[in-house]
N, C-alpha and C positions, 0 to 999 in steps of 0.2 A: 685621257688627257683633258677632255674637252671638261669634267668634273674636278678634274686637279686645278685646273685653270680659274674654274667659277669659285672653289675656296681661296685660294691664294689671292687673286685680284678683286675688291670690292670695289664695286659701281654705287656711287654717292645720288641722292636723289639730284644734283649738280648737271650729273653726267662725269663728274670725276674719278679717274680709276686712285684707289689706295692700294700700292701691293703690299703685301705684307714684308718686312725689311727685312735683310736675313737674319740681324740676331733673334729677329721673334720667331722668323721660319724652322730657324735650327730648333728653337725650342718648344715647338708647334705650337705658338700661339700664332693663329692665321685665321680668324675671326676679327672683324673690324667691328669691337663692339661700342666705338664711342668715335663717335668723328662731327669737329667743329673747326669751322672757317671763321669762327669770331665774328656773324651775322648778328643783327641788332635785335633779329627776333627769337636768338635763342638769349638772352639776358635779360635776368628778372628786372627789369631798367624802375621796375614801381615798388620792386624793395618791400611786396607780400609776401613771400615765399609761396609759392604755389608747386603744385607737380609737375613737371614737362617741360622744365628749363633746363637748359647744357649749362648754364650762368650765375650763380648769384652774387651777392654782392656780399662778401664773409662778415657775420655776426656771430660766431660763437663768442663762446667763456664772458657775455654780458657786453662784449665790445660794438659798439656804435658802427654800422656799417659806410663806406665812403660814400662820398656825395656822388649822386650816377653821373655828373660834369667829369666826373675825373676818371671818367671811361671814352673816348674817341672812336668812331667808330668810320675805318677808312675805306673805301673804294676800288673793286667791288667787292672787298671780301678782307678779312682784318680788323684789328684793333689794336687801337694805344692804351695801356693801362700807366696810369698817374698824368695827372694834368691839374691845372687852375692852382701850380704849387700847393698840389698834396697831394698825401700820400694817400694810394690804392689796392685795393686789392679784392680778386674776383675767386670763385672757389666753385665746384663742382655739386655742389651741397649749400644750404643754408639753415639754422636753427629756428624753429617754430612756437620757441619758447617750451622752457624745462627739458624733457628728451624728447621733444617733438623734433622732426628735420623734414625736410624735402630735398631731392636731389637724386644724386646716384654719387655712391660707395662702392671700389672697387675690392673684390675679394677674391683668393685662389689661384695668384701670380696673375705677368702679365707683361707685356713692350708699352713703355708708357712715352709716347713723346711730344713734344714742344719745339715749333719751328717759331725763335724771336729772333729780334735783335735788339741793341740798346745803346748808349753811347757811353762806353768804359771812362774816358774821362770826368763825363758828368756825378760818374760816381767817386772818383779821384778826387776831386776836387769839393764836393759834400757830403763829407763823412759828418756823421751823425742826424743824418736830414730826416729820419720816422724811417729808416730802411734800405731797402737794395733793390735789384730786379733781383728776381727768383720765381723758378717754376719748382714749387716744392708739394711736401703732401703729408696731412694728418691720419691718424683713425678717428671715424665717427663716432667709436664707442669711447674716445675721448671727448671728440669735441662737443657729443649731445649729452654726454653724461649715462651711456649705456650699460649695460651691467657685465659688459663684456670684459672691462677694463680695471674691476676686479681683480686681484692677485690671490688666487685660492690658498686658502689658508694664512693668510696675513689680515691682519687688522679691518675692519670695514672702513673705507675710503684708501685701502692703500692698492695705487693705482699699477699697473702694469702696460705700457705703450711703447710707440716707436714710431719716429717722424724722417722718412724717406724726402730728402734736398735733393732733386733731379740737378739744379745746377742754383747756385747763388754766387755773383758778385759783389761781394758785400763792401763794406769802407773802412776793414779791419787794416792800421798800415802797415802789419809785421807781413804781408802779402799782397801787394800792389797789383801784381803780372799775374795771377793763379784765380783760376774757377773754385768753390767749391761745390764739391759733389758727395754728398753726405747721409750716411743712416745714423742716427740716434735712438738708443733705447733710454728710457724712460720710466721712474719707480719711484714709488713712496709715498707717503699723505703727504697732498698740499704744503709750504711751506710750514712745515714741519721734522721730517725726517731728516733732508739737508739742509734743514733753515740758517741763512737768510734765502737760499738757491727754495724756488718753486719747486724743482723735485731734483731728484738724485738722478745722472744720466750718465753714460759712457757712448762711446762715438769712434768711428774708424778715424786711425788716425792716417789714414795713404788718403785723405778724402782733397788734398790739394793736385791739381791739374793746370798741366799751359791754358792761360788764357787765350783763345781764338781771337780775330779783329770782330768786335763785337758789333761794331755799325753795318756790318753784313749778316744775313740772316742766316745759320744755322741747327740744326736738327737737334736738340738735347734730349737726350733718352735714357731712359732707367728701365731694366731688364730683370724681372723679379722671379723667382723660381723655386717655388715652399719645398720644403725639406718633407720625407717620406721616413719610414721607419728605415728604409735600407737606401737611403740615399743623402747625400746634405743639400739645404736650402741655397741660394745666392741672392745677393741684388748687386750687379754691373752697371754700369754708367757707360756713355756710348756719345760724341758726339761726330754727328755726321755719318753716323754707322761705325766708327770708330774706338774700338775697346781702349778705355782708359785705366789708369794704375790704382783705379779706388773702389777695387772690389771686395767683396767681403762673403763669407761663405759661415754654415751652422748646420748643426745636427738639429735633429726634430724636438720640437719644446712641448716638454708635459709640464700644464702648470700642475698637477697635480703633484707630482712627484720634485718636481726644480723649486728652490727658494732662493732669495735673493740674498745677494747681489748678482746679477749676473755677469760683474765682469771678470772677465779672466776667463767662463765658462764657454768650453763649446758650442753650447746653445744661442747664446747674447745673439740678439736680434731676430731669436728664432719666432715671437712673440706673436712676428709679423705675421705670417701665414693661419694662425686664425682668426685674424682682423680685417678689417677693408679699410681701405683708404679712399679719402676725397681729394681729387687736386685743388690746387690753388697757384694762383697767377699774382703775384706780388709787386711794389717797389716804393721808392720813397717818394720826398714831395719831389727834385728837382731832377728826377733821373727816370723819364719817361720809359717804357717797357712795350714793346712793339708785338705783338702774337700775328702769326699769320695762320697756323693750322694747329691743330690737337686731335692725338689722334693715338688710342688705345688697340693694342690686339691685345686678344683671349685664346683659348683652346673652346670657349663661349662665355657668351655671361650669364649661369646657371649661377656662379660664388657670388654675382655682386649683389649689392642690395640698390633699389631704385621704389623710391615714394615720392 
């Protein structure tokens, strides 16, 4: 018991217990392999990319990283992301120029969650402001330009990816009252394939859920689970611990054998499970983005990648 105990409950150097929540427990991920209180000294705030930061400030695909004013950082523990009217965004990873990165990439499924809140009106009322709050997340072998993201036997530069939405508010009006919670798969050379569209994608479409009262703080989790040869993959959405209607499930992807398109296919989204992912903390200029905790289980972090 006394061993059952010490996996399931992690002790934060804080003095904070994390238990592991049950949808990660069901799914043995009970390893607390990433835990941040949004401290000022886990964020790259000097915008070098160094190793050994929980934080940095998103610069991929050549884009100019936010100004660190537009980071908040609140007492004793937390952060405001978007401030000084504009927009922000913080990410688990940062580019080093060319496929250089620093960070950590998670890899080989996982309980990924986001305890924010934000003020849903502010985003009602500035539609089109540079963005939304969102706790979302990329592959690195996209965002660094790694050669993972390759599509075997297709063209050189024709890319193969997929971009996991733990939860976005966006300022789209056909959906005022509804979260999204979203996976996208991702293909094709740069605006090219589906030009004037940056690439060709397909997406669950159950990915609309009840908006929650957003000015209260809430748990948003994605629950990811790779597919095996005799088994299928999933990623679930989860807020408050709470299974929501925008799940999606695949059989195991051989790029070797699979060509595109993948939609319509079994597989679609299966992509994930040999990738990693970096989160990212999002929103626009006038819809400030509150983080209290972040906090990943594993069965370990043997899959992720960490420079």
């Amino acid at each position: 018991m006394l061993l059952t105990l010490a996996v399931l409950l992690q002790i934060l150097p804080s003095g904070i217990v994390r238990a592991s929540p049950s949808p990660a427990m069901t799914a043995g991920y009970t390893v607390l392999t990433f835990s941040s209180a949004m401290l000022s000294s886990e964020v790259d705030t000097a915008q070098t990319c160094p190793s050994g930061k929980n934080w940095y400030f998103t610069n991929f695909y050549g884009e100019p990283p936010a100004d660190p004013s537009t980071l908040t950082f609140l007492s004793p523990s937390g952060a405001t992301v978007g401030g000084n009217n504009s927009p922000s965004a913080i990410s688990t990873a940062c580019s080093g120029g060319g496929s250089a990165w620093h960070g950590t990439a998670f890899g080989g499924g996982g309980y990924f969650e986001v305890t924010a809140s934000w003020d849903h009106s502010q985003v009602v009322t500035a539609a089109g402001s540079g963005g939304w709050p969102s706790a979302w997340s990329q592959t690195i072998e996209h965002g660094a330009g790694l050669s993972g993201q390759q599509w075997t036997g297709q063209a050189a530069g024709y890319i193969h990816a997929v971009e996991p939405d733990i939860m976005e508010d966006d300022t789209w009006p056909s959906h005022p009252t509804t979260l999204g919670m979203t996976i996208h798969d991702f293909w094709g050379i740069a605006n090219t394939t589906c030009s004037p569209d940056a690439y060709c994608q397909t997406g669950n479409t159950n990915n609309l859920v009840p908006l929650p009262v957003t000015t209260t703080a809430h748990k948003y989790a994605m629950l990811w689970i790779p597919a095996t040869s005799t088994s299928t993959g999933s990623v679930s959405f989860f807020i408050d611990g709470i299974a929501q209607p925008s799940n999606v499930s695949w059989t195991q992807y051989v790029a070797a054998s699979d060509s595109p398109p993948p939609t319509g296919q079994p597989w679609v989204f299966g992509v994930l499970d040999g990738l990693h992912i970096f989160l990212e903390l999002s929103t626009g200029n006038t819809q400030p983005l509150t983080i209290l905790q972040v906090n990943v289980w594993q069965r370990s972090a043997s899959g992720n990648l960490v420079q």
